[in-house]
Each structure stands twice: as C-alpha cells, then as structure tokens.
C-alpha positions in Angstrom: -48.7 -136.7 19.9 -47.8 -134.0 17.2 -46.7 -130.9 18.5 -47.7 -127.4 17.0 -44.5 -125.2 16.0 -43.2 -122.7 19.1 -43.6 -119.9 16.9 -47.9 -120.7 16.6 -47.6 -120.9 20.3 -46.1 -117.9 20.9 -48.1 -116.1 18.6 -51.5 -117.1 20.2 -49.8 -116.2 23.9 -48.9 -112.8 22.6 -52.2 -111.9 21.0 -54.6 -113.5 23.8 -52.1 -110.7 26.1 -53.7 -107.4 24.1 -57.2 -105.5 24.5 -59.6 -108.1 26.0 -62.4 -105.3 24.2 -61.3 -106.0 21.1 -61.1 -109.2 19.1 -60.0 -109.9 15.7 -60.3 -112.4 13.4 -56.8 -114.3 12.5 -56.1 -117.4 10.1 -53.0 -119.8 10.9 -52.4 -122.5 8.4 -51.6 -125.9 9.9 -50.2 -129.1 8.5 -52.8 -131.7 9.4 -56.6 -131.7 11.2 -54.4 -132.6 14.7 -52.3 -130.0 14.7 -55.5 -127.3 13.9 -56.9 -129.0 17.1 -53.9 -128.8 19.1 -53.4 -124.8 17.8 -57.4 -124.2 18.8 -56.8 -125.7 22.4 -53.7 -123.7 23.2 -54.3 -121.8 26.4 -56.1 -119.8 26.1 -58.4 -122.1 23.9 -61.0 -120.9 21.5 -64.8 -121.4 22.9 -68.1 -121.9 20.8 -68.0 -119.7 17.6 -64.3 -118.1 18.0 -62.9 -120.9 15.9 -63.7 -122.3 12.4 -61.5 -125.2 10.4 -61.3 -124.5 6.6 -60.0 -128.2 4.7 -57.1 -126.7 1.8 -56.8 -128.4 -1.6 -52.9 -129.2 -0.9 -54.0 -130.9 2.8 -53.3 -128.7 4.9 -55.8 -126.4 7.1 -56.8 -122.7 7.9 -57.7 -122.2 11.3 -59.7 -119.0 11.8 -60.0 -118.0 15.3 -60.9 -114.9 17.1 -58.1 -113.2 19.4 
C-alpha cells in the first residue's frame, strides 16, 4: 500500500485541531488517485461533500477538502 508523505499527515492533524465553527476550503496535490484516497481517509476523514478529486494534466491530483 502507498503511503501519503508525513508532512500531508501532519498537516490534516494540525488543521482538523483549530475552530470546529469554522471550516475552510484547502487543496493538497497528490501523486496518484490512491494516495488522494489515502490523504481523504486520514483521521479525521472527510464525510459527504467536504472532499472533491480534481484529475491534473501532468497526472497527478488536487484534493480539495474542507478543514
């Protein structure tokens, strides 16, 4: 199984910790359609409509999620 980088992980940790109120759009690129899964299913994982996949010309993938 392909693992997401530490520093994605971390990054969704740290901003799922700050103002439950308030949520904000943020975009992470990712290498490959497995790792944008992997990054979306992080705890805490996205739920219906916090998360949308964008396909990129050079292959890789914008993940858009809400945190």
């Amino acid at each position: 199984m392909t693992q997401i980088s530490a520093a994605d992980a971390e990054l969704k940790k740290s901003l799922a910790a700050g103002d439950a109120g308030t949520k904000t759009w943020r975009v992470s690129t990712q290498p490959n359609a497995e790792l944008a899964a992997n990054f979306l299913n992080l705890n805490p994982a996205q739920g219906p409509g916090e998360a949308s996949v964008a396909p990129r010309p050079d292959g890789q993938f914008d993940v858009f999620y809400l945190s």
